[in-house]
NUTIRO-823080 format. One record per residue (C-alpha): residue number from 1; x, y, z. Coordinates in pm, 1 decimal. Layout:
<r nr="NUM" u="X" v="Y" w="Z"/>
...
This chain:
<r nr="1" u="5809.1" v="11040.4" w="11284.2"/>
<r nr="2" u="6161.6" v="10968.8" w="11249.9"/>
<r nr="3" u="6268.4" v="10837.6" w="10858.8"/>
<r nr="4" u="6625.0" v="10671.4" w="10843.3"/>
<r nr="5" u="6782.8" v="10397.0" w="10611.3"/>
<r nr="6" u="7058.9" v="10259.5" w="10333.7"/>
<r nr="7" u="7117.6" v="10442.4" w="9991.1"/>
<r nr="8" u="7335.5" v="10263.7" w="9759.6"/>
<r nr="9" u="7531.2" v="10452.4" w="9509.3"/>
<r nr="10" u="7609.7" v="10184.6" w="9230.0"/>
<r nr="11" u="7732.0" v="10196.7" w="8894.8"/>
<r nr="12" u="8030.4" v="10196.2" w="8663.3"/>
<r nr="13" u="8386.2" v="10282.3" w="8739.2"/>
<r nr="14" u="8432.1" v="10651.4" w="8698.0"/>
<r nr="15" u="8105.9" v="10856.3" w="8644.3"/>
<r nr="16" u="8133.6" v="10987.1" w="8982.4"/>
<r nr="17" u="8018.1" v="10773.4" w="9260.1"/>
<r nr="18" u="8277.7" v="10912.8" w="9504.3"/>
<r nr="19" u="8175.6" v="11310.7" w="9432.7"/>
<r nr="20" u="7813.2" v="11212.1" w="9478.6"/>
<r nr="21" u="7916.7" v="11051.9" w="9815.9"/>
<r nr="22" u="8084.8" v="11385.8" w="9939.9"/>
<r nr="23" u="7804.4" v="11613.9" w="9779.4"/>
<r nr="24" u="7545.0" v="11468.3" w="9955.3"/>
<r nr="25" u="7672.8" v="11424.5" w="10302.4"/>
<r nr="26" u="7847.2" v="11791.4" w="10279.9"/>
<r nr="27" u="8219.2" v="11640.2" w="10330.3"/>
<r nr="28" u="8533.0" v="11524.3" w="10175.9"/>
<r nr="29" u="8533.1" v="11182.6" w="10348.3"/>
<r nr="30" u="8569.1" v="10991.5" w="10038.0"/>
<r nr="31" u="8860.4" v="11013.1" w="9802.2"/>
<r nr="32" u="8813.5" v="11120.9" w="9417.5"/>
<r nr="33" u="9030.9" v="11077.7" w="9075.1"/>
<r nr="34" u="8992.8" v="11107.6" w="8679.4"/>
<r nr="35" u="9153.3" v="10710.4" w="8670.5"/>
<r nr="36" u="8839.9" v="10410.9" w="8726.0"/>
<r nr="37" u="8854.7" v="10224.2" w="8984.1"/>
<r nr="38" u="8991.2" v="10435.6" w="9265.4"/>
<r nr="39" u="8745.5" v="10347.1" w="9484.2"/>
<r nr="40" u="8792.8" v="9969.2" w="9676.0"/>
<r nr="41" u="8619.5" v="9955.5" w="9965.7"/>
<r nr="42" u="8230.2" v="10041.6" w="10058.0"/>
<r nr="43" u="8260.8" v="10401.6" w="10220.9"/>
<r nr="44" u="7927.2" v="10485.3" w="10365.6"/>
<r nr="45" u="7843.3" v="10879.6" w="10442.6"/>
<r nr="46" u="7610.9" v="10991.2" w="10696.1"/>
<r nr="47" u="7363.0" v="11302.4" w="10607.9"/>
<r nr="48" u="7163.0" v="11369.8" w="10944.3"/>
<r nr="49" u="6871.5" v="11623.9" w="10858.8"/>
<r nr="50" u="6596.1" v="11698.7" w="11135.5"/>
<r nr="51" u="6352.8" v="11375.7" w="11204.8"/>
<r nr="52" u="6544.5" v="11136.9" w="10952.9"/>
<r nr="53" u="6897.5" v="11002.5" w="10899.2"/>
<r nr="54" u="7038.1" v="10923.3" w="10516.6"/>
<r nr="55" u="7299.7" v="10689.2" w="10524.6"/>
<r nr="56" u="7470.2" v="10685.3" w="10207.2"/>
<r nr="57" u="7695.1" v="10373.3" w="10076.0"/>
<r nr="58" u="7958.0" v="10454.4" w="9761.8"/>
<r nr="59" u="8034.6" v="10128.9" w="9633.4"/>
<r nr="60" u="8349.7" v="10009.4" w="9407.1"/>
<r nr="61" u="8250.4" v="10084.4" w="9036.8"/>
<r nr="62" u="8117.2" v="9736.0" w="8863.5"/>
<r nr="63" u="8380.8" v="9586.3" w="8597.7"/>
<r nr="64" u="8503.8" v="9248.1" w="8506.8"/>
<r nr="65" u="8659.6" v="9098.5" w="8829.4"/>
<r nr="66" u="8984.4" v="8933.6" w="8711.7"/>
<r nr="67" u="9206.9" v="8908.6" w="9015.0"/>
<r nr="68" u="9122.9" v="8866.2" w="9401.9"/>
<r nr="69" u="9137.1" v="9212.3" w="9466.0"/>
<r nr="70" u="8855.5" v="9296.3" w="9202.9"/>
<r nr="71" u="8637.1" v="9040.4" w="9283.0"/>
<r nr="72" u="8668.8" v="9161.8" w="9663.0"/>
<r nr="73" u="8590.2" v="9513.3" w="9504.7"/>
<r nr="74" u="8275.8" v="9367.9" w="9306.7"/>
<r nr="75" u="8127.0" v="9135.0" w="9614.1"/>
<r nr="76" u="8133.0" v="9506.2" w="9805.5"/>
<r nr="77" u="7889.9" v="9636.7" w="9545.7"/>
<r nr="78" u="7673.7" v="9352.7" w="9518.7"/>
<r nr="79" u="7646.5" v="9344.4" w="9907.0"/>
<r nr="80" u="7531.6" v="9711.6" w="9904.5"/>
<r nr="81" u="7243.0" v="9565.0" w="9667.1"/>
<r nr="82" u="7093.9" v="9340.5" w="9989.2"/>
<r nr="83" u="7182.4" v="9604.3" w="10219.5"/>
<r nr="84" u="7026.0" v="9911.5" w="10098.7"/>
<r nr="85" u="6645.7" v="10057.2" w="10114.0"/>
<r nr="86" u="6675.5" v="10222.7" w="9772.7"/>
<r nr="87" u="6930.8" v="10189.8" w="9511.0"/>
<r nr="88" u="7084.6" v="10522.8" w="9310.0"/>
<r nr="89" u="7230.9" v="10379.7" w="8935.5"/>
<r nr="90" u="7426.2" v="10660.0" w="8881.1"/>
<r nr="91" u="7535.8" v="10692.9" w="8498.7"/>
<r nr="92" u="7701.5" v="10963.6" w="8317.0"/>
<r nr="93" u="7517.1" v="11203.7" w="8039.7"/>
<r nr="94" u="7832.0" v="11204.1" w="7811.6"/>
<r nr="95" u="7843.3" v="10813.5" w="7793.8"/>
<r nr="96" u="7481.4" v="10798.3" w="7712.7"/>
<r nr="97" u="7319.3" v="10460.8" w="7777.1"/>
<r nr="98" u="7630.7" v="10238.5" w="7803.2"/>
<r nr="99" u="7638.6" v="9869.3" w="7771.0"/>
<r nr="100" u="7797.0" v="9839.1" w="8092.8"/>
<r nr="101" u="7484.2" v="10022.3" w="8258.0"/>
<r nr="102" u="7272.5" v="9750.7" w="8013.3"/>
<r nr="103" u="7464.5" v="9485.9" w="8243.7"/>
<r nr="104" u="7411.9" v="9621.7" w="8580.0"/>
<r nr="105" u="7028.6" v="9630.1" w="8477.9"/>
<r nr="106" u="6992.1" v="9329.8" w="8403.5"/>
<r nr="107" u="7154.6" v="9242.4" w="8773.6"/>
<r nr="108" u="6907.4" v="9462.3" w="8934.0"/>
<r nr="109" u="6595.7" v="9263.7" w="8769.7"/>
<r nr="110" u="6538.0" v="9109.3" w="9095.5"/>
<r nr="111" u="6581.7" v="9384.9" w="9339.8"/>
<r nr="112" u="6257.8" v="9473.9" w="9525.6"/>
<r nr="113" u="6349.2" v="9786.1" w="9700.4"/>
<r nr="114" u="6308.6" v="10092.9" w="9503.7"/>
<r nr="115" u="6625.3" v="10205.4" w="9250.9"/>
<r nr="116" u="6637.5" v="10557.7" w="9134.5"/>
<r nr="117" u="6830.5" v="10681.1" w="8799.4"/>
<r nr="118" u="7061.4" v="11017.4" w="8849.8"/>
<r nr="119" u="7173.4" v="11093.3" w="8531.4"/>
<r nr="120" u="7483.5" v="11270.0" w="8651.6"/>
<r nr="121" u="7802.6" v="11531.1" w="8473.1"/>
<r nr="122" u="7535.6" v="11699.2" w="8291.8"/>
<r nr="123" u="7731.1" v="12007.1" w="8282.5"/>
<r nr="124" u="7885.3" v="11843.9" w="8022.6"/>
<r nr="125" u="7592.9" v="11808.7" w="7738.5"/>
<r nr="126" u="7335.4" v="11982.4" w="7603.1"/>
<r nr="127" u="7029.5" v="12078.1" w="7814.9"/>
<r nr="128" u="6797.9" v="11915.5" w="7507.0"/>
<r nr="129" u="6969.3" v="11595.2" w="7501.2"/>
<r nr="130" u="6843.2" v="11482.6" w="7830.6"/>
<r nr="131" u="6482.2" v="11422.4" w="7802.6"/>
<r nr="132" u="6596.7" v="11128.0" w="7523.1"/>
<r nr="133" u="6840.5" v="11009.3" w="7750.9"/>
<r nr="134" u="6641.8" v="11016.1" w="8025.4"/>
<r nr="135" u="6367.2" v="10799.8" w="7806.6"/>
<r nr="136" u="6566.9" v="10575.9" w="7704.1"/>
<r nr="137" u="6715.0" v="10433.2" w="8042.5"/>
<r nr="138" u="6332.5" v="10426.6" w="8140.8"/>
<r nr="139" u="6251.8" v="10221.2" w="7885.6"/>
<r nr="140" u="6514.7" v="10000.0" w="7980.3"/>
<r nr="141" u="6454.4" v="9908.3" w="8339.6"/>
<r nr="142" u="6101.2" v="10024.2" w="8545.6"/>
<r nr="143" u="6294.9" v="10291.6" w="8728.0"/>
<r nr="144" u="6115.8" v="10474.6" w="9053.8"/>
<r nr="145" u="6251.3" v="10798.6" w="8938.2"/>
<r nr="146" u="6483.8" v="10960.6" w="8732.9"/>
<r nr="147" u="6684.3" v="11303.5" w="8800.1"/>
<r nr="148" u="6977.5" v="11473.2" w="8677.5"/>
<r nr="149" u="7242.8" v="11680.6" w="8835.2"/>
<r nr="150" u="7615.0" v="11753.2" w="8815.0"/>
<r nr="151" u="7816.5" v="11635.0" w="9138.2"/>
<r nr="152" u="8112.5" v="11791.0" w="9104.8"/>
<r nr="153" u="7955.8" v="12141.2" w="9027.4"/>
<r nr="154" u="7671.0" v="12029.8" w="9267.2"/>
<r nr="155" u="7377.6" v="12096.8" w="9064.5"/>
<r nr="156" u="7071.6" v="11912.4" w="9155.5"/>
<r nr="157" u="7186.4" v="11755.9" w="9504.3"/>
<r nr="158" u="6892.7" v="11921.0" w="9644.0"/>
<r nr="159" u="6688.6" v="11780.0" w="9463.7"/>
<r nr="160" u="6818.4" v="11456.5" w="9479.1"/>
<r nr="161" u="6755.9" v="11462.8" w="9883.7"/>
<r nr="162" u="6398.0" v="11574.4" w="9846.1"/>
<r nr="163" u="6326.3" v="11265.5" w="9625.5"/>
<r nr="164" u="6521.2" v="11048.4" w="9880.2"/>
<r nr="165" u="6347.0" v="11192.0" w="10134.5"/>
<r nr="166" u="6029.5" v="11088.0" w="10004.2"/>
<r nr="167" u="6112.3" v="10743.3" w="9930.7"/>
<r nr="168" u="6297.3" v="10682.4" w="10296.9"/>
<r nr="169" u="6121.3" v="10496.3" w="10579.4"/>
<r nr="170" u="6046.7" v="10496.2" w="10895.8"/>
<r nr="171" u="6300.4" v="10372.8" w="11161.8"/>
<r nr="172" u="6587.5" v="10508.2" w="11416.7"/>
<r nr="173" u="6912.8" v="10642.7" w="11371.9"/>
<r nr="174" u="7144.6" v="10377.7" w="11347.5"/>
<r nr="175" u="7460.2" v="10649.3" w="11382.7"/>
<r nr="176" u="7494.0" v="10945.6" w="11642.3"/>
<r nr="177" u="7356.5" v="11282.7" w="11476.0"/>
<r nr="178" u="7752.8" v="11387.7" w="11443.3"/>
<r nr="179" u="7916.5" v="11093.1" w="11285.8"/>
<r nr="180" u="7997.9" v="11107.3" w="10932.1"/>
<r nr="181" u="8092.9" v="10811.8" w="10852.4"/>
<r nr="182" u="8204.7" v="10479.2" w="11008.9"/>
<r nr="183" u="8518.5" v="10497.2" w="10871.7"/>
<r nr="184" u="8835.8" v="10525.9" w="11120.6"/>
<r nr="185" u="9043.6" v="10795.1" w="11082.5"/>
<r nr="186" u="9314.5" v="10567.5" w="11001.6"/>
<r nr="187" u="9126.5" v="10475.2" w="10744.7"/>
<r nr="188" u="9087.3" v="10822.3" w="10618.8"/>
<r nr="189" u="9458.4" v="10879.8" w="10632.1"/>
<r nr="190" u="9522.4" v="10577.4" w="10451.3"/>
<r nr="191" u="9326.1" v="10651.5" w="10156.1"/>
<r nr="192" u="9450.0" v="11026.7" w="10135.5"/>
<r nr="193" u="9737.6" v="10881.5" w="10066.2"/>
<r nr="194" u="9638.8" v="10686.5" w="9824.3"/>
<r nr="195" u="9469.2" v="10942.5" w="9612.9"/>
<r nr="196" u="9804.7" v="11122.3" w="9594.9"/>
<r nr="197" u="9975.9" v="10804.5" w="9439.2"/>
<r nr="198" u="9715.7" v="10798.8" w="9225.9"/>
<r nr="199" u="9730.9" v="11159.7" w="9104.0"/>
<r nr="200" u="10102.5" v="11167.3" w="9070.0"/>
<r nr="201" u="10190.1" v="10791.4" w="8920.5"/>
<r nr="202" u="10093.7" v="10609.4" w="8600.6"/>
<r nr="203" u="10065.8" v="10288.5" w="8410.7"/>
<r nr="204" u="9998.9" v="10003.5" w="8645.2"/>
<r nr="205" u="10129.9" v="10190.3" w="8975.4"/>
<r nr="206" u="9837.3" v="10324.1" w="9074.1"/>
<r nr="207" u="9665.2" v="9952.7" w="9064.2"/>
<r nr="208" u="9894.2" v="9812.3" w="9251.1"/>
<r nr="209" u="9962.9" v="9993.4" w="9547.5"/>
<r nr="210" u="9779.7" v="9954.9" w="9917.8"/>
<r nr="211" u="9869.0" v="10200.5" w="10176.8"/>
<r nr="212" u="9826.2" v="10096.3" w="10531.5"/>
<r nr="213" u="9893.9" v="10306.1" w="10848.1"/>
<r nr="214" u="10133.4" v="10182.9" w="11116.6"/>
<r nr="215" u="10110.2" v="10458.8" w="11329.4"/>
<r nr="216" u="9853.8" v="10710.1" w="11429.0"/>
<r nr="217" u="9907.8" v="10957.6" w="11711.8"/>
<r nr="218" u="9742.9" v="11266.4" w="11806.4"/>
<r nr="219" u="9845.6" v="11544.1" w="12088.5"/>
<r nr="220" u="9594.9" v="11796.4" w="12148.1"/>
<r nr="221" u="9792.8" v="11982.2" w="12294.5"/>
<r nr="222" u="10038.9" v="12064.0" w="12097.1"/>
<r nr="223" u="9740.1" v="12006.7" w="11743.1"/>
<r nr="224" u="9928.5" v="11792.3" w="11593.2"/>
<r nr="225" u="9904.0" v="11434.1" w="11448.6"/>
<r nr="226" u="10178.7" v="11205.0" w="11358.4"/>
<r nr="227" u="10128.3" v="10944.5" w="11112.3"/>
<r nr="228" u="10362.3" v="10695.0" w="10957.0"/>
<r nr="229" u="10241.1" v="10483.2" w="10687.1"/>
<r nr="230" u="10382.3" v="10232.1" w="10424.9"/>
<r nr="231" u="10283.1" v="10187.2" w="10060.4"/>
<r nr="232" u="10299.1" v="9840.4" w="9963.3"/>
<r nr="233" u="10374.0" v="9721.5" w="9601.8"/>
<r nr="234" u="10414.5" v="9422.7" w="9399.8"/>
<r nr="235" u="10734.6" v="9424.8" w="9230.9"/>
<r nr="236" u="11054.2" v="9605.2" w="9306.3"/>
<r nr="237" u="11096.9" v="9856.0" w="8997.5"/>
<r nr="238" u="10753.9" v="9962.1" w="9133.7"/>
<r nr="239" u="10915.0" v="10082.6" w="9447.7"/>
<r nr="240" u="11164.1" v="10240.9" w="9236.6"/>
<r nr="241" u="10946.6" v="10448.7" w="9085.9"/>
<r nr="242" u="10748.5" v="10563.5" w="9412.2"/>
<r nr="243" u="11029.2" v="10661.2" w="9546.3"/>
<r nr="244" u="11191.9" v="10811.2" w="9277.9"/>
<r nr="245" u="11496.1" v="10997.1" w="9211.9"/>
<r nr="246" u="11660.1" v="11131.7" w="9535.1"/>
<r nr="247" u="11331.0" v="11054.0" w="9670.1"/>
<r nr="248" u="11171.2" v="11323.0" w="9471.4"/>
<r nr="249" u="10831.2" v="11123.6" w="9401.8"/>
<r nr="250" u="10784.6" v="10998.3" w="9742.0"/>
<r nr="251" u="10828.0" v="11354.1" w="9915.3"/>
<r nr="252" u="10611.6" v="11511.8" w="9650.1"/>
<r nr="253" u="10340.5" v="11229.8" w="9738.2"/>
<r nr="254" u="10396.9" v="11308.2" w="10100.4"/>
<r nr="255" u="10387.0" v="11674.9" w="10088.5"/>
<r nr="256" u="10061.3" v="11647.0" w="9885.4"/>
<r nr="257" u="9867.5" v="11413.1" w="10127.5"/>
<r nr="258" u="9991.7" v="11610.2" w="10454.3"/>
<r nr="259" u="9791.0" v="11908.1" w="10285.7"/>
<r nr="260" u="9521.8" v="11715.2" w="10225.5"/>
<r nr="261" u="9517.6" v="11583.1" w="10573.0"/>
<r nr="262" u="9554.5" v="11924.3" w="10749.5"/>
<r nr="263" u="9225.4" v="11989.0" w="10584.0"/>
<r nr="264" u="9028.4" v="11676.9" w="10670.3"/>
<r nr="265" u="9194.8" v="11682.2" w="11025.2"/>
<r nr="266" u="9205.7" v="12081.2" w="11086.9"/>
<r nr="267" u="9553.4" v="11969.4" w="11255.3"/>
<r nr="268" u="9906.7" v="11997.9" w="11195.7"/>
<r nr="269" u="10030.8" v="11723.8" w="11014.7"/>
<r nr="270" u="10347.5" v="11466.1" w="11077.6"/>
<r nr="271" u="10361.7" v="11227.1" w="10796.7"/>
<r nr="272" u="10627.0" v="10974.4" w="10706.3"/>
<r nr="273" u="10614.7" v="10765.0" w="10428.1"/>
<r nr="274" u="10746.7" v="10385.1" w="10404.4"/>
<r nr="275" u="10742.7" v="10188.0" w="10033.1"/>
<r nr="276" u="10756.4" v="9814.1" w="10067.7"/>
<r nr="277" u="10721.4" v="9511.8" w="9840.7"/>
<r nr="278" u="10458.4" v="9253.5" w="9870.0"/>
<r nr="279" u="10506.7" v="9037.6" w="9564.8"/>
<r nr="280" u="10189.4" v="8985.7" w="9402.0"/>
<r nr="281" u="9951.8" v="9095.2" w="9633.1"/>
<r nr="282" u="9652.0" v="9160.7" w="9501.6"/>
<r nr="283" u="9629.4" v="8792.0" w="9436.1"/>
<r nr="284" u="9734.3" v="8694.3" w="9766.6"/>
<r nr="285" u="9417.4" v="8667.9" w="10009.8"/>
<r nr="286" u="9588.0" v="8656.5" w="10274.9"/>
<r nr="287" u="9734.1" v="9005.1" w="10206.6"/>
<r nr="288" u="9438.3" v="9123.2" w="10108.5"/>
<r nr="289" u="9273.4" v="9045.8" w="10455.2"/>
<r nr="290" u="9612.9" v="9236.1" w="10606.5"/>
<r nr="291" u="9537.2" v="9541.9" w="10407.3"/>
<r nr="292" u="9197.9" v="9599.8" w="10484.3"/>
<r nr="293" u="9024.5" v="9416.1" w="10183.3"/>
<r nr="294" u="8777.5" v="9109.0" w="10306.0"/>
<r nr="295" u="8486.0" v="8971.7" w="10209.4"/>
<r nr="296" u="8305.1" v="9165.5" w="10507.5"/>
């Protein structure tokens, strides 16, 4: 009997959708920050264990959509809630039982496909606290199960894939036994990048930057890849300050992503690094389709 089918990781912005991702598929294929809403696009990660085939979708985090870009972010989510066998609400132990998990509840009211709660960053309260916790989020929504674990100190991700494991059904692999996820390495690239503007920048720069690669071009003969990518932003002081002075900030963003990408790769690294304006684009659609970010 082979057992194969569609997690979805859901919840708010920031309690750690992305670490869970990379946990459970043993990887780094998804990018991770302390700022909300670094994830835009569904990522999904591919765990292949003997006779079955967990295929794992992180999912922006669920906010108020306000501009094109968020609601773009928001319809990925809510996609992963028709696509998916079971459904992981993933909240965080610190924030207790958050009206923004309250709202995403009440969403999931007509959901027939199993949802399980994982309680997650409990290295971060009391031991004791969690049975209360844990009650009160079942009292809230008729959950199939309920667990608790830390991602980032991966505590509990064992655990975690037992239960799934259980709950998975039948069917084939839908992905070959070493993919890890359907993501392009361009892709990949493109979002390393991004993290590192996001790590290094402030204020509204991280939120309105899209990186997109132009070039992508690997000799194995020599190990080495060379990439050349271009940040967009919306307004010009925004460039400014990407680039910085001298171009301090834009080598220290490049130097910072080619490590990154010598890891993910196990290559040597060319990167060069373009900034570009694109007034107002995360309310342009048309943009938005150029930069990766559709309705599909």
């Amino acid at each position: 009997m082979f057992k194969s089918g569609f997690i979805g990781i859901i919840g708010r912005p920031n309690v750690g959708k992305s670490t869970l991702l990379n946990a459970v598929v043993g990887e780094r294929i998804a990018i991770t920050t302390p700022k909300p809403q670094t994830t835009r696009n569904r990522i999904t990660g591919i765990r292949n264990v003997p006779n079955g085939q967990m295929i794992f979708l992180d999912t922006p985090g669920i906010h108020r959509a306000d501009t094109p870009l968020n609601q773009l972010m928001v319809g990925a989510t809510t996609d992963a809630f028709r696509m998916a066998d079971l459904l992981l609400l993933l909240v965080e132990a610190p924030a207790g039982l958050h009206r923004g998990d309250l709202a995403i509840l009440h969403g999931l009211e007509k959901i027939r496909r199993p949802v399980i709660l994982v309680i997650n960053k409990t290295d971060l309260v009391p031991a004791d606290a969690l049975p209360a916790l844990t009650a009160a989020f079942r009292e809230a929504f008729p959950f199939a199960d309920a667990l608790a674990l830390s991602a980032l100190k991966e505590r509990g991700i064992d655990a975690l894939l037992d239960t799934l494991w259980q709950l998975l059904p039948e069917g084939p692999p839908f992905f070959p036994e070493d993919q890890m996820t359907d993501r392009s390495e361009r892709f990949v690239a493109a979002e390393i990048v991004r993290e590192q503007v996001i790590l290094l920048t402030h204020k509204e720069i991280p939120y309105s930057t899209a990186v997109v690669v132009d070039t992508f071009r690997e000799d194995e003969a020599k190990k080495l890849i060379s990439i050349q990518a271009t940040i967009h932003v919306e307004r010009d002081s925004q460039k400014g300050i990407l680039i910085g002075k001298g171009g301090g900030m834009l080598k220290r963003i490049g130097t910072a992503a080619r490590l990154e990408m010598e890891k993910f790769f196990a290559a040597r690294i060319y990167l060069e690094l373009f900034v570009r304006v694109q007034k107002d684009w995360t309310h342009d659609k048309r943009m938005l389709r150029e930069f990766g970010y559709s309705e599909k």
